[in-house]
C-alpha positions as CSV (number, residue, x, y, z in Angstrom):
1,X,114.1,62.2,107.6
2,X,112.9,59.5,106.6
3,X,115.9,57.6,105.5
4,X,117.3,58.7,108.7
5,X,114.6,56.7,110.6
6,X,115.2,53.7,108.9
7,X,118.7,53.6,109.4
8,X,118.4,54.7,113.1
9,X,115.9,51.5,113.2
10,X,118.6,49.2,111.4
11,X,121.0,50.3,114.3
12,X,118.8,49.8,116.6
13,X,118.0,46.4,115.8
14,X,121.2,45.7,115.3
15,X,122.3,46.7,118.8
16,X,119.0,44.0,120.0
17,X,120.6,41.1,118.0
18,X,123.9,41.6,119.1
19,X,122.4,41.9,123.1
20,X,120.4,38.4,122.5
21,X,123.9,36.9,121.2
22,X,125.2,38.2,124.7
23,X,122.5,36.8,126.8
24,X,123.1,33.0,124.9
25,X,126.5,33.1,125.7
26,X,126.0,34.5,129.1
27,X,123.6,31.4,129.9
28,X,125.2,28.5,128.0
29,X,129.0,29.6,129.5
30,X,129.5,27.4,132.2
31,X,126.5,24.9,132.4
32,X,128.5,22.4,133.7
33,X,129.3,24.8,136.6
34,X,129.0,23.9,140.3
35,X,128.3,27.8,141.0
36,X,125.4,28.4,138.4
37,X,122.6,29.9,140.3
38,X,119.8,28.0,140.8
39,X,117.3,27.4,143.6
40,X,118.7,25.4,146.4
41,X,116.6,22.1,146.1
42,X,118.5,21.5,143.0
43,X,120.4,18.8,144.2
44,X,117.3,17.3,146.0
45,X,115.8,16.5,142.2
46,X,119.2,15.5,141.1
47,X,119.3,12.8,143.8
48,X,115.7,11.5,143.1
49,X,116.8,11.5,139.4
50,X,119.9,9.6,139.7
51,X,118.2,6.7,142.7
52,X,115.3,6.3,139.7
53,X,117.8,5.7,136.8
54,X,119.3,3.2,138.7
55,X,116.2,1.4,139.4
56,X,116.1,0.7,135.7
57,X,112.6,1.8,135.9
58,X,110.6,5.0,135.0
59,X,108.4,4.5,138.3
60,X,107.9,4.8,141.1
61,X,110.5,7.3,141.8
62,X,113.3,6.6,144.1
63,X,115.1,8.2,147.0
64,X,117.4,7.6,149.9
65,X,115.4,10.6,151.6
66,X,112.8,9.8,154.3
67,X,109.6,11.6,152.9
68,X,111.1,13.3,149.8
69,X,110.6,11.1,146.4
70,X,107.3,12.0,145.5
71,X,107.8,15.8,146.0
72,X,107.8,16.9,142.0
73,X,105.7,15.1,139.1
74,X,108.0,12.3,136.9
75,X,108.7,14.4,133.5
76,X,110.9,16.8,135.4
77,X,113.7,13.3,136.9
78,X,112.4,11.7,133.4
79,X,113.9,14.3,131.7
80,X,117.1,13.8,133.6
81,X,117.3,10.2,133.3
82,X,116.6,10.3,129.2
83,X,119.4,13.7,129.4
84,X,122.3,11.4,131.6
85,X,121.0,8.5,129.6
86,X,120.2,6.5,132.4
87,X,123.2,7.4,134.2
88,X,125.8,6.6,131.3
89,X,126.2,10.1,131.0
90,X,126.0,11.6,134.5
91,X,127.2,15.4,134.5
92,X,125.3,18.4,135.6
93,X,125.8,20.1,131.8
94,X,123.8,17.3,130.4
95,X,120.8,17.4,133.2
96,X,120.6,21.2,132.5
97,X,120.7,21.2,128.9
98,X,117.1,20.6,128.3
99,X,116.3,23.8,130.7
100,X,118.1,25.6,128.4
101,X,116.6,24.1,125.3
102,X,113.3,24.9,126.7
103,X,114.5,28.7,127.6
104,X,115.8,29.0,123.7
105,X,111.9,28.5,123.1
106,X,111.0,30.5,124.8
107,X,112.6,33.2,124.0
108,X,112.6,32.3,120.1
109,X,108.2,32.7,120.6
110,X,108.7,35.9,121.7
111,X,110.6,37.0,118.8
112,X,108.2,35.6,116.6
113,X,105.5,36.6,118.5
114,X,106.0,40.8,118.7
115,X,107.6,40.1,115.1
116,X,103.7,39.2,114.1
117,X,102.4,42.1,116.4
118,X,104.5,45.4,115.3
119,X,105.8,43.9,111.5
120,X,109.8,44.4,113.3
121,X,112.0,42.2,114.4
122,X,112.9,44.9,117.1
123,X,110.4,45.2,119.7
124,X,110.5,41.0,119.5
125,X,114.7,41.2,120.1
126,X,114.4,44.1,122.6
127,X,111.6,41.3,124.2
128,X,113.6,38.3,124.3
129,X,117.0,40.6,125.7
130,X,114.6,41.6,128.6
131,X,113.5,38.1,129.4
132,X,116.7,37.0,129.6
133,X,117.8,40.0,131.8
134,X,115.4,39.4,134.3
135,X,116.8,37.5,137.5
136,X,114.6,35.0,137.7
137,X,115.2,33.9,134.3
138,X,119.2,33.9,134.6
139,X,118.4,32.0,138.0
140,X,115.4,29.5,137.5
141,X,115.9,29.6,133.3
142,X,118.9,26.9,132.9
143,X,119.7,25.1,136.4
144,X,118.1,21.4,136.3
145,X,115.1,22.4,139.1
146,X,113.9,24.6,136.7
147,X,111.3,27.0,136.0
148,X,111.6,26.7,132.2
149,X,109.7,23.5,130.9
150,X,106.5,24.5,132.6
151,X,106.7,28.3,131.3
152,X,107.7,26.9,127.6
153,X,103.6,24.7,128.2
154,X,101.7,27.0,129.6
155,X,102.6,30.0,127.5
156,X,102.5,27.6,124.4
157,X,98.3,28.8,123.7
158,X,99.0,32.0,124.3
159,X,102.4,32.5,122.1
160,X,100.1,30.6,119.8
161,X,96.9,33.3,120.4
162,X,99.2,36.5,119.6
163,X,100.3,35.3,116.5
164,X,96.9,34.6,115.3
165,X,95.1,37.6,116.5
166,X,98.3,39.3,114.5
167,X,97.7,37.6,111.3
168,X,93.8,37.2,111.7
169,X,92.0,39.3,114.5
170,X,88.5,37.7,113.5
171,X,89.8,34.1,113.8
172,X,89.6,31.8,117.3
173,X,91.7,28.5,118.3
174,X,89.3,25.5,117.1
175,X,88.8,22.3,118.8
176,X,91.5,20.5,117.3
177,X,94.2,23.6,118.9
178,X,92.4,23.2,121.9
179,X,92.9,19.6,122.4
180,X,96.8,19.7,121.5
181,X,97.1,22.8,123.8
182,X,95.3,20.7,126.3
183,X,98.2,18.0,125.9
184,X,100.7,20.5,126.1
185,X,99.1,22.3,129.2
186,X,99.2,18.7,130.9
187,X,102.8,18.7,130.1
188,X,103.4,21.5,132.0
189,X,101.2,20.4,134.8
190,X,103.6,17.2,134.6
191,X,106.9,18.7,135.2
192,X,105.1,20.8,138.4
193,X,101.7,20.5,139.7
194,X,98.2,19.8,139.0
195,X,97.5,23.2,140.7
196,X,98.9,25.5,138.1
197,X,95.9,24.2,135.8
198,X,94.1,27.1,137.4
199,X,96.4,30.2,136.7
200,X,97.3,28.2,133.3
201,X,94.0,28.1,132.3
202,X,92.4,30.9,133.5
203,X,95.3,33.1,131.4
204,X,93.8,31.5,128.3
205,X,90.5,31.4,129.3
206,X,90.4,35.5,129.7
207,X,93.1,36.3,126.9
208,X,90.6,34.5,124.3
209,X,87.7,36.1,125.4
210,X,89.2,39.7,126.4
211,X,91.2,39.8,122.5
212,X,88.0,38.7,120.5
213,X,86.8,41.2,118.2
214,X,83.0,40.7,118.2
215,X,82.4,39.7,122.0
216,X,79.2,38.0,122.8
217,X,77.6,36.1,125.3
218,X,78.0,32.7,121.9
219,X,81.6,33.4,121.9
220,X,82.3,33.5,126.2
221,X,80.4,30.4,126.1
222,X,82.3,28.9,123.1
223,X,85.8,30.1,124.8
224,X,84.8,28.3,128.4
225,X,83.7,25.3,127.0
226,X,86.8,24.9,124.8
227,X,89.0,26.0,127.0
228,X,87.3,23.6,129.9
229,X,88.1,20.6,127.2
230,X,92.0,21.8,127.8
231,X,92.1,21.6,131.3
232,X,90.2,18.3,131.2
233,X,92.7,17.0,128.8
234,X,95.5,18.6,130.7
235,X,94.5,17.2,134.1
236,X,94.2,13.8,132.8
237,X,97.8,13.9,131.2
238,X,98.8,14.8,134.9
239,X,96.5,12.1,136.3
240,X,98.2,9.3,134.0
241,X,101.0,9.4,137.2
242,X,98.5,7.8,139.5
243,X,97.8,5.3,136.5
244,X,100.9,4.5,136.0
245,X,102.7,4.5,139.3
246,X,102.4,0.9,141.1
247,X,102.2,3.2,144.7
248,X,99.3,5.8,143.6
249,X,98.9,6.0,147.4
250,X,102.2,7.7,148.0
251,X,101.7,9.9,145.3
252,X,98.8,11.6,146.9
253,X,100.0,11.0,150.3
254,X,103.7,13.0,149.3
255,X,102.4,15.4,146.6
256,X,98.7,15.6,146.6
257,X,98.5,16.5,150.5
258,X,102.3,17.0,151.6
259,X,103.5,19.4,148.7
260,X,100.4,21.0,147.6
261,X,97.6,21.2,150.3
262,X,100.1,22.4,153.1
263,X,100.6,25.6,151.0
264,X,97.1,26.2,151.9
265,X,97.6,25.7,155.7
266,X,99.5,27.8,158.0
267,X,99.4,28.1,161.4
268,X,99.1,32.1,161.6
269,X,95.8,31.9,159.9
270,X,95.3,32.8,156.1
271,X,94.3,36.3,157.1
272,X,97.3,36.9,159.5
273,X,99.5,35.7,157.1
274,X,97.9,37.5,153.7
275,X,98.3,41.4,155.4
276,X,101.2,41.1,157.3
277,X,104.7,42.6,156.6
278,X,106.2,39.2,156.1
279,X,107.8,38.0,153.1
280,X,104.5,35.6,152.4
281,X,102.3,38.5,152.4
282,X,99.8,39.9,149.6
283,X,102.0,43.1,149.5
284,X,105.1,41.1,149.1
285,X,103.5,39.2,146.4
286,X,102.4,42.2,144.4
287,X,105.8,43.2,144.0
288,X,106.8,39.8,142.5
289,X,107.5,40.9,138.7
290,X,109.8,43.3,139.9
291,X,111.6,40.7,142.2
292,X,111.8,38.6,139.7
293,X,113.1,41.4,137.4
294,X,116.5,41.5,139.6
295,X,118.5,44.3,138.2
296,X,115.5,45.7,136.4
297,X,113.0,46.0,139.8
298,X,112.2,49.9,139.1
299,X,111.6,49.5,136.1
300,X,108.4,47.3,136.9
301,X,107.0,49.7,138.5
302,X,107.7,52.5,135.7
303,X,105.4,50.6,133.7
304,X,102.3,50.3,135.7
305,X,102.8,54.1,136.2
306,X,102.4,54.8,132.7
307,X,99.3,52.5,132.5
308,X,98.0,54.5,135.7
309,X,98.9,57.7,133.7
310,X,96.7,56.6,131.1
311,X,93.8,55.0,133.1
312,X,92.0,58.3,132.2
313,X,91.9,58.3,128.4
314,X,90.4,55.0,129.1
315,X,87.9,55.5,126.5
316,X,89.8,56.5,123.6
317,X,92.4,53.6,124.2
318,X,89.1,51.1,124.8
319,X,89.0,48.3,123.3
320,X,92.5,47.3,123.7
321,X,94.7,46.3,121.1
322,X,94.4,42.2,120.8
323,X,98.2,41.4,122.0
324,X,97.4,44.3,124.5
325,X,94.3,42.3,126.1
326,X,96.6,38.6,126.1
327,X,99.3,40.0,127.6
328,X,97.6,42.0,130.4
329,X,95.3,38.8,130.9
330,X,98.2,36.8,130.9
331,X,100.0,38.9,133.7
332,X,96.9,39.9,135.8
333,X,96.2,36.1,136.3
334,X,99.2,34.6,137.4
335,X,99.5,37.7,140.1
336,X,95.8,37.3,141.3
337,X,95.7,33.5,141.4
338,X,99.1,33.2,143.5
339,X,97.5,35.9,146.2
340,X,94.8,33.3,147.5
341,X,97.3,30.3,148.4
342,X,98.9,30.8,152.1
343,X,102.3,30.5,151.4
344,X,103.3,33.0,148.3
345,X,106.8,33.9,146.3
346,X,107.7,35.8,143.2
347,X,108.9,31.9,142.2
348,X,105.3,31.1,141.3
349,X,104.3,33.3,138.8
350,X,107.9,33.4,136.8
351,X,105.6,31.2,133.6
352,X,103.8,35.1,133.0
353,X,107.4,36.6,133.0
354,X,107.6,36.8,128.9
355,X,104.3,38.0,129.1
356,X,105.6,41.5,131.4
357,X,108.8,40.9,128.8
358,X,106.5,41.6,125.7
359,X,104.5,44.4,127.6
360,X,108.2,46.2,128.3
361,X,109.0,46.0,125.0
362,X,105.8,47.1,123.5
363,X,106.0,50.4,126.0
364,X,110.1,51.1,126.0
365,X,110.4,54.4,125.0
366,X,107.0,55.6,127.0
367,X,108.7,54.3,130.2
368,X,110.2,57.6,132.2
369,X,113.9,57.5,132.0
370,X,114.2,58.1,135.7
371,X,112.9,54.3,136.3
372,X,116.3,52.7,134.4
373,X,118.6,54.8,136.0
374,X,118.7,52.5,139.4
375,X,119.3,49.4,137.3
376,X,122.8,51.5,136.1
377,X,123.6,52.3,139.8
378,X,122.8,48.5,141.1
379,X,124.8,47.4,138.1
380,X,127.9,49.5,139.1
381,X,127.9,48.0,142.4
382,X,127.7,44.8,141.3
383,X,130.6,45.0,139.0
384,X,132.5,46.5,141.6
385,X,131.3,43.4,144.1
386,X,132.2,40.9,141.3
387,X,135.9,42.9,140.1
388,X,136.7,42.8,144.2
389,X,135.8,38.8,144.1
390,X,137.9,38.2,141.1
391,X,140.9,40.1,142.5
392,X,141.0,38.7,145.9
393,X,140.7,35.0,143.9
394,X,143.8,35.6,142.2
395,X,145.7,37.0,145.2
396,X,145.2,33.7,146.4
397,X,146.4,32.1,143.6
398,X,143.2,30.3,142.2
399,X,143.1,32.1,138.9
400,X,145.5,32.9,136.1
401,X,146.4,36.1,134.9
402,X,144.3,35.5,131.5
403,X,141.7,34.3,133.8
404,X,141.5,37.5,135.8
405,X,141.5,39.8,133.2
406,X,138.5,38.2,131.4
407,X,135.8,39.2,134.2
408,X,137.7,42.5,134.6
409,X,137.2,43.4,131.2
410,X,133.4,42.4,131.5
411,X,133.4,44.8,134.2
412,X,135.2,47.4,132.3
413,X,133.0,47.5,129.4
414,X,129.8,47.2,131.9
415,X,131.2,50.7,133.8
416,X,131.5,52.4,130.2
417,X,128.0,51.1,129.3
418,X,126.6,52.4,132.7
419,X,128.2,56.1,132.2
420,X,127.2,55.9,128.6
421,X,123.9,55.3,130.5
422,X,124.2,57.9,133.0
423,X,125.6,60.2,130.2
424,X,122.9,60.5,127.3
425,X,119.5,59.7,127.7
426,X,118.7,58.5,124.6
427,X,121.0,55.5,125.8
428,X,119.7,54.8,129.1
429,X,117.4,52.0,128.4
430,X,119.2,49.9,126.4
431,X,122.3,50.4,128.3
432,X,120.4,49.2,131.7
433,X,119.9,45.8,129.9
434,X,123.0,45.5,128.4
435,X,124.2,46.5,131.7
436,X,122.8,43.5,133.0
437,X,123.2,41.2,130.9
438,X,127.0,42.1,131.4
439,X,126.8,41.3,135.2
440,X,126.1,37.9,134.8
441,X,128.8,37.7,132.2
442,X,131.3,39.2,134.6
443,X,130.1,36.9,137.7
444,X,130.1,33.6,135.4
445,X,133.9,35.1,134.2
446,X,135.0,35.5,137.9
447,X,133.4,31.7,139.1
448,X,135.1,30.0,135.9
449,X,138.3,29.5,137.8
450,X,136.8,27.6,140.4
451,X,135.4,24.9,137.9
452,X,139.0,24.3,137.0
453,X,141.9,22.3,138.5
454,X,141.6,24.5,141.4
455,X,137.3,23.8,142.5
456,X,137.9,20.2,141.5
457,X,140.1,16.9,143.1
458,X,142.7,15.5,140.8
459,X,142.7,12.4,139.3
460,X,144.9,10.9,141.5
461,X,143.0,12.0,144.7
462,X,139.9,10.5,142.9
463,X,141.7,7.3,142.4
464,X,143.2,7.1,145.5
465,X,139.5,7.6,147.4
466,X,139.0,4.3,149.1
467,X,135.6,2.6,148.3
468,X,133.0,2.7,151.0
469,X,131.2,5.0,153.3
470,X,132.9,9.0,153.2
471,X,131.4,11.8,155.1
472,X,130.8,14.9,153.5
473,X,129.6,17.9,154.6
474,X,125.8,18.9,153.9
475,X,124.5,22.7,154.8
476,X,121.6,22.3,153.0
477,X,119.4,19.9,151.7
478,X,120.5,16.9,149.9
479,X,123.7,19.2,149.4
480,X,125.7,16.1,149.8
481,X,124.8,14.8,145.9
482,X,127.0,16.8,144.5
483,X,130.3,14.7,145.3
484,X,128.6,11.9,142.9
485,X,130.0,14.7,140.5
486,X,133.1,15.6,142.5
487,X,134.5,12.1,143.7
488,X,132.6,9.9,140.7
489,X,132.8,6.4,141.8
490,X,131.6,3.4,143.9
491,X,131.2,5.4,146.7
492,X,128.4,6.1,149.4
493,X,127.6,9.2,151.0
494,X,126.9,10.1,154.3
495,X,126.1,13.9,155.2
496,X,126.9,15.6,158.3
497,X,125.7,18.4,159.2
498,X,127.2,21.7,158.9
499,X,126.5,25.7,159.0
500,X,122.8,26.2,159.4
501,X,122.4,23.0,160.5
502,X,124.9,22.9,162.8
503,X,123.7,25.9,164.5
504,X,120.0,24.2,164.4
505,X,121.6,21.3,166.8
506,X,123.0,24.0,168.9
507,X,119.6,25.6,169.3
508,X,117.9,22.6,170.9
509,X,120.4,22.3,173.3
510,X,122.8,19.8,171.7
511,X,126.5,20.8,172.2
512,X,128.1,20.1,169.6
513,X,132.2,18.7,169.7
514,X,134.6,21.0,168.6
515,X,135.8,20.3,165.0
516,X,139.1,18.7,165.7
517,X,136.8,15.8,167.8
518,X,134.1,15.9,164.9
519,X,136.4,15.5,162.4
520,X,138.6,12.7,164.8
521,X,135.3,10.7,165.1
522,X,134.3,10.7,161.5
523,X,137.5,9.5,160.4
524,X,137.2,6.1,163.1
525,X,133.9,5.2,161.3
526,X,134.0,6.2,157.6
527,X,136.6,5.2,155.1
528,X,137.1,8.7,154.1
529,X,136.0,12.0,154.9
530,X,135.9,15.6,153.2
531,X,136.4,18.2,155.5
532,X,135.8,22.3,155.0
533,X,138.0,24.9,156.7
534,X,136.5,26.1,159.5
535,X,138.1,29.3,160.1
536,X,139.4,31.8,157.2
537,X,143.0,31.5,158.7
538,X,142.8,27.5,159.1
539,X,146.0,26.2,156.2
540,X,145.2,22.4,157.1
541,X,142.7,20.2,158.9
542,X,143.3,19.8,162.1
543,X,143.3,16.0,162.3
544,X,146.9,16.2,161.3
545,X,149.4,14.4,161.5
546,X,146.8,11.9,162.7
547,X,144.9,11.5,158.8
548,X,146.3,12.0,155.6
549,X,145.1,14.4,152.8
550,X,144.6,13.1,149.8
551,X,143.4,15.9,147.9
552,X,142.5,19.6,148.3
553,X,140.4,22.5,146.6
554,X,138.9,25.5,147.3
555,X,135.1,25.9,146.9
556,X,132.7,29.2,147.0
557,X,130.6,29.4,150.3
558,X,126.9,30.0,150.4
559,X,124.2,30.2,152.5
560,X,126.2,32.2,155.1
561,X,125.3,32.1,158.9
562,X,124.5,35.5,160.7
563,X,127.6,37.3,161.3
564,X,129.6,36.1,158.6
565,X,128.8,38.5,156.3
566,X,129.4,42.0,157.7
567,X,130.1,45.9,157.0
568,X,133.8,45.7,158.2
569,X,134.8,42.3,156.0
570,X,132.3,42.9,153.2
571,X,135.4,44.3,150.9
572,X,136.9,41.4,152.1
573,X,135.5,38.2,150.8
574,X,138.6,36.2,151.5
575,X,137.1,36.1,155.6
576,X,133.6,35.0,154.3
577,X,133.3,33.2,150.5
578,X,136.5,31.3,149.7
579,X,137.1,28.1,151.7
580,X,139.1,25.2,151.2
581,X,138.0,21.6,151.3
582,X,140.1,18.4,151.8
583,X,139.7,14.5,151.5
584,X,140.8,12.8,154.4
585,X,141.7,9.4,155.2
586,X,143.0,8.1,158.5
587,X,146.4,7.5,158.9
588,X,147.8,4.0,159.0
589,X,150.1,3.0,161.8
């Protein structure tokens, strides 16, 4: 029996290697991609980057956006500036390669970290595969407006407090760790906001004092003072920006009051706003780790059942394991801190993510099988969502037959994993992550094609762009920076508006032209324009034979307006995702 368990363990282990292999690949496959989720204000950062690299300064920061320059701390464009090395290397896999170094960290402490706690290498892989399941880690973990750096510094003490309680329960950070971890904190305050001191400290504040193993009223003090020392430290490393910016007075006009004391203001009331149904509500907000979990929602929830379930053997379980106290502290304080501010989202407390990681890990096989058995249904629809998508692309002729049969064989194994799921339960669990995991293999597969010849202009319409002012279109903000990628060149951007915006316009009473006008205007006062299909069954732009098209591809809609997206045309994404785009010129007499 014995040597039957440690096999089964060697398999199992196994099985958690071969899943983290999955997840790398599944998040360093197509970095360079224009369809790599992300949060929207991506290309917002990427366009304050790029205006401060070509300052040839590291401050102040630069933008051609009225009011948004200041609107992030300088190590998150420094980072992109050092990455694109000042521009020389401009490419969207080389501004997101950090984020991904950074997540690689992250996930490599966690090994470590449950490796110390349980004497396995398991429970740490089974951690990190989790992690890198979760939604918000696939979405905010590699894009360059990430969520990453700041997670990587501000679970840095507490990575570093688990693996000492491990090794030595009796022992406590000194002076010296708490002045590097003070640096690093800063760091992370750096890449986001002064503000996060307070969760960030406040984690390590409680997880040192709620792991010691001979509490007293010496050691609280010794823990606040020490850990006061590191927010000091950290807020000064975030105050060197005021220092060292020759416009301090913009930095706290844009940042200080614009980007942070607004979230503190709303015009319902703080009350109003905190109980209502809304999605900025205290009852949204206490559902965040399982948002953020994606796929893995229920099974959130399954594990604060089973600490409810054991609320009552309080006593016997009392005092918690040392790695049990950290990572509940580490949870409970991002949650409770981000209920007090007016405006809320799952977003904010993604840096105590590994910490809910670990805590799954730690409590797998204790978790009621019923809670996984969603994630295998949402999966299957998924996969069925992303094989549909992938189908309908090559119908049209934007994939290859190689490149259609790679997503569908993601999908294939994901339905076998999800009945093998369904089937035993003894595989549930690990098949809802792998399940997972295999979804975002499948949708990076099925968007691949679109980074090819097909997404992108040719060389010869990139030549052939005349120099000078070009329209593009812009649904979104600062959407317009990403032709710096797709027409590289001497070129300047203007955005028009389209889709939400366009409908904005219309509700304040400005009719708008019909496209055929739009487009006829836009081409008498630019030297080029790039043009989107306006209707699913639209073959060419309707300036012709008045312009000339230079160049055509198709591109992946987002951000859909209401209506667009419906019951009847949902198996349909031809109607509602794939568009085509075209650069126009006018046509000389």
């Amino acid at each position: 029996m014995q040597a039957s368990g440690i096999s089964s363990d060697k398999h199992s282990t196994a099985f958690w290697l071969a899943l983290l292999l999955l997840a790398a690949f599944a998040y360093a496959f197509g970095l360079d991609g224009q369809y790599v989720p992300s949060n929207g204000d991506e290309m917002v950062y990427v366009h304050i980057a790029r205006e401060t690299a070509a300052t040839g300064q590291w401050l102040p920061l630069a933008s051609e956006l009225v009011d948004t320059r200041n609107t992030k701390p300088p190590m998150l464009f420094w980072q992109a500036m050092v990455a694109g090395n000042w521009g020389e290397h401009w490419s969207m896999a080389a501004l997101r390669t950090p984020s991904l170094l950074y997540l690689l960290l992250v996930s490599g402490a966690i090994v470590l970290c449950l490796r110390a706690v349980t004497q396995r290498w398991r429970e740490g892989l089974m951690a990190a595969c989790i992690f890198l399941a979760f939604l918000s880690t696939f979405r905010y973990g590699r894009p360059y407006l990430t969520s990453a750096p700041e997670t990587f510094w501000f679970s840095l003490p507490l990575f570093a407090l688990l693996w000492q309680r491990a090794r030595l329960p009796a022992a406590s950070p000194g002076w010296l760790a708490h002045i590097l971890f003070g640096l690093g904190l800063g760091l992370g305050l750096a890449y986001k906001s002064f503000a996060l001191i307070a969760p960030a400290a406040a984690a390590w504040w409680l997880a040192l004092v709620a792991s010691e193993s001979h509490l007293s009223w010496q050691a609280v003090w010794q823990h606040t003072l020490k850990t006061g020392v590191s927010a000091v430290l950290a807020l000064a490393v975030f105050g060197l920006w005021f220092v060292l910016d020759p416009d301090p007075q913009a930095v706290w006009r844009e940042f200080i009051v614009g980007e942070n004391a607004a979230k503190f203001s709303d015009a319902r009331g703080w009350w109003q706003e905190a109980f209502s149904l809304s999605g900025s509500s205290v009852w949204s907000q206490l559902l965040a780790y399982a948002v953020n979990a994606g796929l893995l929602f229920f099974v959130i929830p399954g594990l604060a059942w089973l600490g409810l379930k054991r609320l009552p053997q309080g006593r016997k379980l009392w005092p918690l394991a040392p790695h049990q106290a950290i990572l509940l502290a580490w949870a409970l304080v991002w949650l409770l801190v981000f209920l007090f501010p007016s405006q809320r989202s799952a977003r904010y407390v993604i840096p105590a993510m590994p910490a809910v990681a670990m805590l799954l890990a730690l409590h797998w096989r204790d978790i009621a099988r019923a809670w996984f058995l969603p994630t295998l249904l949402i999966a299957g629809l998924a996969l069925l969502v992303i094989a549909r998508i992938a189908w309908i692309g090559y119908g049209l002729g934007l994939s290859s037959t190689p490149e259609l049969v790679l997503p569908l064989l993601a999908v294939a194994a994901g339905a076998v994993v999800i009945a093998a799921g369904l089937w035993r339960s003894a595989w549930s669990r690990g098949a809802a992550v792998l399940a997972s995991l295999l979804v975002y293999a499948a949708f990076n597969l099925s968007a691949a094609p679109m980074d090819g010849p097909v997404g992108r202009y040719g060389t010869q319409a990139i030549a052939a762009t005349p120099q000078g002012k070009i329209a593009v279109p812009n649904g979104f903000n600062s959407q317009f920076e990403r032709f710096q990628f797709l027409l590289p060149g001497p070129h300047h951007f203007l955005p028009y508006e389209t889709g939400a915006r366009a409908m904005a316009r219309r509700a304040e009473g400005v009719t708008p032209p019909t496209p055929a006008e739009e487009l006829r205007e836009l081409l008498a006062t630019h030297a080029a324009v790039v043009w989107i299909q306006s209707e699913p069954a639209q073959t060419a732009p309707p300036c012709l034979p008045g312009c000339r098209v230079l160049g055509e591809r198709w591109l992946l809609t987002s951000r859909h307006l209401p209506g667009e997206v419906r019951l009847d045309n949902l198996w349909y994404p031809q109607q509602w995702l794939y568009r085509r785009e075209w650069l126009l010129v006018r046509d000389q007499p």
